[in-house]
RODO-2510 file (C-alpha; in nm, 4 decimals, decimal comma):
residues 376
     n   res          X          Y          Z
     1     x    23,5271    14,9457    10,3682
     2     x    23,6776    15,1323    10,6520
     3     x    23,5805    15,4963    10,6680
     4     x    24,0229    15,5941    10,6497
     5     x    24,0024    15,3956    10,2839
     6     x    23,7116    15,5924    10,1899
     7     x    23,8340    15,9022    10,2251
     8     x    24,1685    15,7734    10,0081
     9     x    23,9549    15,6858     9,7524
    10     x    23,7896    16,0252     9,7526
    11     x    24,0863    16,2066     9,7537
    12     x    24,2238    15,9956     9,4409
    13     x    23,8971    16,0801     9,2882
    14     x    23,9636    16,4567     9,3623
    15     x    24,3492    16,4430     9,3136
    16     x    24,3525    16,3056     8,9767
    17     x    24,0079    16,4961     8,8785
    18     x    24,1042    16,5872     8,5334
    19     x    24,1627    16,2335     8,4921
    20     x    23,8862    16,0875     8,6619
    21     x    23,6493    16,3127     8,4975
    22     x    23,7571    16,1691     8,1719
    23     x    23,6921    15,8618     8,3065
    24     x    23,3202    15,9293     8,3920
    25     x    23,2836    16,0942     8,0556
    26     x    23,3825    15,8274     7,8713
    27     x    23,1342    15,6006     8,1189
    28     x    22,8377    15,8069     8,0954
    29     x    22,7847    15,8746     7,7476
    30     x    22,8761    15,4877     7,6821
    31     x    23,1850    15,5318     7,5125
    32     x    23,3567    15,2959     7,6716
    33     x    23,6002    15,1620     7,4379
    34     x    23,8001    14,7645     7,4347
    35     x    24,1492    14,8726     7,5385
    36     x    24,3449    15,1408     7,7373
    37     x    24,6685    15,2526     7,8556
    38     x    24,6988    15,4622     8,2220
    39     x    25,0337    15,5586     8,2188
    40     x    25,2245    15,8627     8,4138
    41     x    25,4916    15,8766     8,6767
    42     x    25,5428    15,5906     8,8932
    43     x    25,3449    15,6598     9,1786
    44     x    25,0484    15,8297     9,0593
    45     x    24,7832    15,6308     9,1586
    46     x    24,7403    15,4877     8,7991
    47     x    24,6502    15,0928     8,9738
    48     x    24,4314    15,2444     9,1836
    49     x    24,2220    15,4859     8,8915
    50     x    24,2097    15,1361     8,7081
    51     x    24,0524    14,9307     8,9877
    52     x    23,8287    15,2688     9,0236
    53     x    23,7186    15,2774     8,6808
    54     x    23,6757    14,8543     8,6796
    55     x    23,4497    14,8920     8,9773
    56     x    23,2320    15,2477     8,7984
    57     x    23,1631    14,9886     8,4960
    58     x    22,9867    14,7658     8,7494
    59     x    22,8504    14,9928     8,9982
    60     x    22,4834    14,9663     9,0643
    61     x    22,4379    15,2768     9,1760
    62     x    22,7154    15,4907     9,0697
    63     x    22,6865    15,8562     9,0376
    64     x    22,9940    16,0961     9,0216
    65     x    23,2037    15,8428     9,1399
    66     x    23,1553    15,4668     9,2172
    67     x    22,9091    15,4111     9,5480
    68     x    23,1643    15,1579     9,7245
    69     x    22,8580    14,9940     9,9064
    70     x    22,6803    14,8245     9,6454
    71     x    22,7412    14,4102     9,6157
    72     x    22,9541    14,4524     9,3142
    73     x    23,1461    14,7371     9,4455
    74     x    23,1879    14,5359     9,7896
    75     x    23,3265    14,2078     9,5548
    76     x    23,4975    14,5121     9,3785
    77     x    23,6763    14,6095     9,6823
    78     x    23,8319    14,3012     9,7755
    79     x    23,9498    14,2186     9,4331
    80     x    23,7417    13,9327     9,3968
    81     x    23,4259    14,0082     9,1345
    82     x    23,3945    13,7560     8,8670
    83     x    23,4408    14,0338     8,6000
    84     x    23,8092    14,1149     8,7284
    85     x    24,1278    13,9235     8,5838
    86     x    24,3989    14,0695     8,7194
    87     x    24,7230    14,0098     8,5106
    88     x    25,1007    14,1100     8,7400
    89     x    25,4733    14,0408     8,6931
    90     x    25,5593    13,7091     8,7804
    91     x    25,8739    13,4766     8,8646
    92     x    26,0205    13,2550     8,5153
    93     x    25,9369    12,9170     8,5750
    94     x    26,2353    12,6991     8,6587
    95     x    26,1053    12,3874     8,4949
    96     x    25,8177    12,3369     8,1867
    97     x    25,4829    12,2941     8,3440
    98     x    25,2542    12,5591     8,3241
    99     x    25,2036    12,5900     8,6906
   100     x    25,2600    12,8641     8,9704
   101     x    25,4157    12,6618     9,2318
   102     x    25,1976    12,6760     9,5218
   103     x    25,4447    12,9457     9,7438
   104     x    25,4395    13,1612     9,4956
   105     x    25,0554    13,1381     9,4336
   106     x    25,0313    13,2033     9,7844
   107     x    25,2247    13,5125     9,8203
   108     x    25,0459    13,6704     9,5464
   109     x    24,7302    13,6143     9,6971
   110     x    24,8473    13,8284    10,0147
   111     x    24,9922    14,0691     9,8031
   112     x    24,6317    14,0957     9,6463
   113     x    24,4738    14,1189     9,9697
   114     x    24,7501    14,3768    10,0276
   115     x    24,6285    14,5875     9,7607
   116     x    24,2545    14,5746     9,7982
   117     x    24,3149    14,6952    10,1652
   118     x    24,5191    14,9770    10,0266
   119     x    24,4603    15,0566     9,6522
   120     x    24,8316    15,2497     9,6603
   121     x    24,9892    14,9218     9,7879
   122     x    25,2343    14,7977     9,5223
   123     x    25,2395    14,4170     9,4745
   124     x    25,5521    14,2893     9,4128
   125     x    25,6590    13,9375     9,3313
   126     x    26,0607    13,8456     9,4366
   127     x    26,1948    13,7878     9,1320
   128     x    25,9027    13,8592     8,8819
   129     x    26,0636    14,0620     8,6048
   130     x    25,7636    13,9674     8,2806
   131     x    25,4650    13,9283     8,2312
   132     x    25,4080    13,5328     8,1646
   133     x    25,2745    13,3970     7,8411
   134     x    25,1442    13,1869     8,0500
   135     x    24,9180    13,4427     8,2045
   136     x    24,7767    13,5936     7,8771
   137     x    24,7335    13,2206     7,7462
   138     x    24,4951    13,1431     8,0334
   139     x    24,3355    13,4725     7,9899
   140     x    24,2421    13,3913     7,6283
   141     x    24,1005    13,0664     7,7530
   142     x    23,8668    13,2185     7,9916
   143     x    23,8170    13,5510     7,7916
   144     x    23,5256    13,4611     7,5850
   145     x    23,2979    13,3115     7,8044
   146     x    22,9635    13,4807     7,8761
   147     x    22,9916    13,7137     8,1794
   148     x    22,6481    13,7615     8,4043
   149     x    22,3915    14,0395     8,2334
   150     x    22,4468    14,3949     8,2425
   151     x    22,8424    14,3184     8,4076
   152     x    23,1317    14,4089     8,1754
   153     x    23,4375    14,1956     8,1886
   154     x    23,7863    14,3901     8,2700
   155     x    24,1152    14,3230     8,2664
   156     x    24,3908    14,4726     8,4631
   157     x    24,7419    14,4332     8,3477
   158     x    24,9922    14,6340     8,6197
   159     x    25,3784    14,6964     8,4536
   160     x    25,2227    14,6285     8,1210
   161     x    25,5998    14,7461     7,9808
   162     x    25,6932    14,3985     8,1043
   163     x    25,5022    14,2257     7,8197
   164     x    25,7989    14,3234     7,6010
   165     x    26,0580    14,1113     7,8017
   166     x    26,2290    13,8720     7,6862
   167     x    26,1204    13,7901     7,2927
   168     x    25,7985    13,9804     7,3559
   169     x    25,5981    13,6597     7,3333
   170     x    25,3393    13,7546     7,6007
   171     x    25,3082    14,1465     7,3834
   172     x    25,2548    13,9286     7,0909
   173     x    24,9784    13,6689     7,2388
   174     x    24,7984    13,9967     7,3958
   175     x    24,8215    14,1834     7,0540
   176     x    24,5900    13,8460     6,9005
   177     x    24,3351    13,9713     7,1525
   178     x    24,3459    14,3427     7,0649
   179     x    24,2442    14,2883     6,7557
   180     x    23,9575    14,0854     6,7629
   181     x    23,8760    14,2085     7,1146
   182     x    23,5441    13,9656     7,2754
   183     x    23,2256    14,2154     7,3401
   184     x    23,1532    14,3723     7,6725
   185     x    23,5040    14,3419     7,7434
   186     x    23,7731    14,6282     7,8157
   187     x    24,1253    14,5621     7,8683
   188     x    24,3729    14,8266     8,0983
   189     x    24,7172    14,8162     8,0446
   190     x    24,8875    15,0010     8,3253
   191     x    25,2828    15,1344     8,3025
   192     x    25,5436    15,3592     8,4382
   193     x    25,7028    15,3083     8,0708
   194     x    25,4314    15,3600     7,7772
   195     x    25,7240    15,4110     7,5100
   196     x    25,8389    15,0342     7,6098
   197     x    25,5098    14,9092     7,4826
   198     x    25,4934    14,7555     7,1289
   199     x    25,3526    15,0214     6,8831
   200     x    25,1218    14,7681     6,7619
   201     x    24,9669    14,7559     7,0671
   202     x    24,9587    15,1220     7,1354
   203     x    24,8052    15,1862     6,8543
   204     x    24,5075    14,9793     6,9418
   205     x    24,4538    15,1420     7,2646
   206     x    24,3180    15,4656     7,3784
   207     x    24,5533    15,6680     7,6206
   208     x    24,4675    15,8293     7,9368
   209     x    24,7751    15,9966     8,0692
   210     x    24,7838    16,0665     8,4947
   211     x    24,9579    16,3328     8,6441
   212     x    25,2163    16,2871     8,9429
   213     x    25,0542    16,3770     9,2740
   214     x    25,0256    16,7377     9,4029
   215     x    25,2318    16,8033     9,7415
   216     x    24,9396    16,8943     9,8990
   217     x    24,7881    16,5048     9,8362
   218     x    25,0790    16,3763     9,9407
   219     x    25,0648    16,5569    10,2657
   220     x    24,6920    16,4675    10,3460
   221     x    24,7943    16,1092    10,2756
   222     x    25,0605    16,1269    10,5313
   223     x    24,8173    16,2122    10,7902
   224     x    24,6088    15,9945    10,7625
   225     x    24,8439    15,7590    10,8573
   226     x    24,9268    15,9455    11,1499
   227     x    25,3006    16,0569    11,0616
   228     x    25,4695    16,2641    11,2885
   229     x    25,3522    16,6729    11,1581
   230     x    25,7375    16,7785    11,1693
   231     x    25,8227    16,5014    10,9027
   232     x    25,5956    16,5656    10,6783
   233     x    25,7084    16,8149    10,4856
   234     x    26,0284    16,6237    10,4492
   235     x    25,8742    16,3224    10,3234
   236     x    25,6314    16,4946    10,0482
   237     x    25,9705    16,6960     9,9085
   238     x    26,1326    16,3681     9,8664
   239     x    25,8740    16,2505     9,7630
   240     x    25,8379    16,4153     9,4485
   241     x    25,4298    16,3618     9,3879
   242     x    25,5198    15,9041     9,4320
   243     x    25,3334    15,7306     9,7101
   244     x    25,4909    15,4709     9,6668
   245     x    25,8155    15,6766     9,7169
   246     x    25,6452    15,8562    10,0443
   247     x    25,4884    15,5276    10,1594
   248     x    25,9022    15,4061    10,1218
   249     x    26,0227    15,7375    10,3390
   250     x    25,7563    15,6353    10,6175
   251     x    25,9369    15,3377    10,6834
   252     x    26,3004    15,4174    10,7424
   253     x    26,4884    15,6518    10,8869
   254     x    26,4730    16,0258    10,7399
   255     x    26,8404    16,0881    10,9161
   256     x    27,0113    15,8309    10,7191
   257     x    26,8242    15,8753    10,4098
   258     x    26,9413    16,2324    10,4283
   259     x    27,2946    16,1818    10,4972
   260     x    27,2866    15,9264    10,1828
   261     x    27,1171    16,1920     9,9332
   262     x    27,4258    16,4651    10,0657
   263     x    27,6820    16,1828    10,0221
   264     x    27,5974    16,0920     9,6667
   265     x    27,5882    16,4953     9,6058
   266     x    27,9041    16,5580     9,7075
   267     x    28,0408    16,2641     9,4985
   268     x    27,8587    16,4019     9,1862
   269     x    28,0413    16,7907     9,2858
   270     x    28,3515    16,6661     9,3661
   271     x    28,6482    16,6604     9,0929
   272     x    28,8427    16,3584     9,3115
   273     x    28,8450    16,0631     9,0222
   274     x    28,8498    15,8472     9,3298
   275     x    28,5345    15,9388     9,4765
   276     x    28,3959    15,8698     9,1216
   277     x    28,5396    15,5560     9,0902
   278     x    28,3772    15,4513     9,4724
   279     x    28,0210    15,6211     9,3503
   280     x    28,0124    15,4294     9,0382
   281     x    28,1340    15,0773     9,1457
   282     x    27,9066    15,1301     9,4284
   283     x    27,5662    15,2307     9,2100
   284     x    27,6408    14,9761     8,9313
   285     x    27,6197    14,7198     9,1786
   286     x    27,3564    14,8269     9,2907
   287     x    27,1306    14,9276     8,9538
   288     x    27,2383    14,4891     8,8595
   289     x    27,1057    14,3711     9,2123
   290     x    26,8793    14,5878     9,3303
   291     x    26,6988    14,8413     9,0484
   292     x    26,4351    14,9644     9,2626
   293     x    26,7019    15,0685     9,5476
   294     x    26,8893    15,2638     9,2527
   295     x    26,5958    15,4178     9,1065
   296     x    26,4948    15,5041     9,4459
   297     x    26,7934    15,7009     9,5178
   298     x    26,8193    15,8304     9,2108
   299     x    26,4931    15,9652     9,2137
   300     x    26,5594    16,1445     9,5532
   301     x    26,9174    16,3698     9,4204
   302     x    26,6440    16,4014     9,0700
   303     x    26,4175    16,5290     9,3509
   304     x    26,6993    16,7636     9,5334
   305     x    26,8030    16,9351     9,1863
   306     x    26,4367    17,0150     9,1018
   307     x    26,4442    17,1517     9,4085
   308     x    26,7221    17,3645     9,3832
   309     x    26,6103    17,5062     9,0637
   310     x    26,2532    17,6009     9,2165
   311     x    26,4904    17,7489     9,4901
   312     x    26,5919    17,9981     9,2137
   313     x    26,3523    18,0719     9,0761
   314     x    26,1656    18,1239     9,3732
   315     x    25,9012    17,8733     9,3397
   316     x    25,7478    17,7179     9,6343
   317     x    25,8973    17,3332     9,7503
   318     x    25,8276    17,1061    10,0442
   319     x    26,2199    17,0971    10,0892
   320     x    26,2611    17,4438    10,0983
   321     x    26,1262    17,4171    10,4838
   322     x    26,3545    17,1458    10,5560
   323     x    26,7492    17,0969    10,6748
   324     x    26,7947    17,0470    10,3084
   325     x    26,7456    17,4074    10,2297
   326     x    27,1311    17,5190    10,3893
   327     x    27,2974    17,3012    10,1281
   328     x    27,0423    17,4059     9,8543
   329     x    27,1030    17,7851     9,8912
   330     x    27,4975    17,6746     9,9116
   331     x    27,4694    17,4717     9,6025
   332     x    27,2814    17,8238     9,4143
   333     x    27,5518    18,0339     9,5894
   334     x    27,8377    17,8365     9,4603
   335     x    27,7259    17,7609     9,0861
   336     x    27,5541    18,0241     8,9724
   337     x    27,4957    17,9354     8,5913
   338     x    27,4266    17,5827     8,7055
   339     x    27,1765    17,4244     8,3812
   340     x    26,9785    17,2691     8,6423
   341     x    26,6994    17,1207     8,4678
   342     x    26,9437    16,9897     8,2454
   343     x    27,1251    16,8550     8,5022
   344     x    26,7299    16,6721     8,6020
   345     x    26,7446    16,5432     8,2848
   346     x    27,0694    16,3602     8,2651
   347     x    26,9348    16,2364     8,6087
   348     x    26,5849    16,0994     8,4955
   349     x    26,7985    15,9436     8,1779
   350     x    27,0023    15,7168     8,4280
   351     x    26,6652    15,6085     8,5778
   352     x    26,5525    15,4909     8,2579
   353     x    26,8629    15,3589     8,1688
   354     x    26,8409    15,0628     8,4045
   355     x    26,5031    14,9694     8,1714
   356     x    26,6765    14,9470     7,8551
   357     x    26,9570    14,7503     8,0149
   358     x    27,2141    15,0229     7,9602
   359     x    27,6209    14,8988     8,0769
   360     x    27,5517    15,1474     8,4044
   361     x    27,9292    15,1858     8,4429
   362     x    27,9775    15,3267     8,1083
   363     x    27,6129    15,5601     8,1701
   364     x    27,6967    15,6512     8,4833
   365     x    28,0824    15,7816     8,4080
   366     x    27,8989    16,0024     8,1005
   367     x    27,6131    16,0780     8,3322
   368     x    27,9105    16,2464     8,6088
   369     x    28,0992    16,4500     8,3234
   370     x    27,7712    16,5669     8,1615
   371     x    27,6736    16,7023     8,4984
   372     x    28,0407    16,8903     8,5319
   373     x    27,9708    17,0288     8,2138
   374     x    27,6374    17,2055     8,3112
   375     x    27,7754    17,3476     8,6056
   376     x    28,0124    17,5895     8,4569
***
């Protein structure tokens, strides 16, 4: 492993340290249990703590922390030890066979190299919206076979929350293995959304709950890939504590993304039933076509109030050393008995609208009077 991906690893380790020291208790005094859910705030380096505490199980040598140079660590690194299933999203198939049509089998094994070069990398499948049945089918085919001495099977399962699409056949087939769970065996269910998840299945696994990134972790994780020093406190404000969010910034242009988050502001402010209108034709198209651009915006105005209210209150914020800060002391200025975290709220709601498959027109005309009403 290349001495840059050790020291991400190492920061995880010490960036999520309440969490990772839970996960070396639980290791060390060989409690570890059959099933568990990592959920937190998208971005949080859940995947990666998973992977982490996959490869601790099966570290020769391990200590405070997995050695990352032992064989199994090594196979551990590349995602390819024979103890490691790793279960992701996946297209619908278009026909009846059982099959991954060779494209898409080979896009998914890039985005798996992807990731074990980089454990923040996201995969992502076009089109993959569920978890297959046919994925936790072939799991419980392979699942009870003998794995080598003194090596603990695991399984990975990334946007667990989309085992409940659909009829929730794949939640079902998964919940046959929770309860008769096959020895020397743990399963991880990893999610964004832990209150999507069957309570049947929640209630057979034991929860360890990650944090959102600190500022600061954000910021060392920007330089070490080099960004420009006058960007980055930019990018960890809008960042809110996601890498994926930050690794997102990185690639586009800070000027446009800017004048976007201002734009969508002023339409929120603004009393002109026309600009409504435009704002939420615009972002219902867009929360139908493409979620993850909504959410993504979304998040970054979510990201702007917070900061405003910190503003007040005089609490310290990445933004608060950026352009952004003129319109944020303007915004406190102007509405002065602003609810702001309530406004954050009403905010976060729309983001989790688009998972329950909410009519956004409808949520997003109650979401722009709500807001009017907590800024008197």
């Amino acid at each position: 492993m290349a001495r840059k991906e050790i020291i991400t690893y190492q920061n995880l380790f010490q960036a999520q340290k309440r969490t990772w020291n839970k996960i070396y208790d639980i290791i060390s005094n060989n409690k570890v249990g059959s099933a568990y859910i990592f959920s937190g705030p998208e971005g949080s380096g859940k995947e990666a703590l998973s992977i982490a505490f996959a490869q601790f199980l099966n570290c020769s040598y391990r200590d405070l922390t997995p050695c990352l140079k032992c064989s199994s660590c090594i196979r551990y690194n590349k995602l390819q030890h024979e103890t490691l299933t790793l279960i992701v999203p996946l297209p619908t198939y278009k026909n009846n066979k059982n099959e991954i049509d060779n494209s898409t089998l080979a896009l998914l094994n890039q985005e798996i190299k992807n990731k074990s070069l980089d454990p923040y990398y996201k995969i992502k499948i076009p089109k993959a919206n569920r978890i297959l049945i046919h994925s936790i089918r072939e799991l419980r085919r392979t699942l009870y076979f003998k794995s080598g001495e003194n090596c603990r099977k695991v399984i990975l399962i990334f946007d667990s929350h989309l085992l409940c699409s659909g009829q929730s056949e794949s939640a079902n087939a998964l919940l046959k293995i929770l309860e008769e769970p096959p020895d020397n065996t743990t399963l991880i269910l990893v999610t964004d959304y832990k209150d999507i998840l069957l309570p049947t299945i929640t209630s057979r696994c034991q929860f360890l709950g990650v944090p959102k990134f600190s500022d600061s972790f954000i910021q060392s994780w920007l330089r070490l890939k080099d960004i420009d020093e006058n960007s980055i406190s930019l990018i960890s404000g809008l960042s809110g504590g996601n890498i994926h969010q930050a690794r997102f910034l990185t690639e586009h242009s800070l000027a446009d993304l800017i004048k976007q988050i201002n734009e969508m502001i002023q339409s929120l402010l603004n009393k002109n039933p026309e600009l409504w209108h435009s704002f939420i034709n615009t972002y219902s198209r867009m929360a139908l076509s493409k979620p993850d651009s909504f959410k993504f915006f979304f998040g970054l105005i979510t990201i702007w109030f917070r900061s405003v209210y910190r503003k007040k209150m005089k609490i310290s914020d990445p933004l608060h050393k950026t352009e952004l800060v003129k319109n944020i002391n303007y915004f406190n200025s102007k509405y002065i008995d602003a609810k702001l975290l309530d406004i954050v709220l009403e905010l976060e709601d729309v983001i989790f609208a688009i998972q329950k498959n909410l009519y956004m027109p409808l949520r997003l005309t109650n979401m722009i009077l709500n807001i009017h009403k907590l800024l008197r």
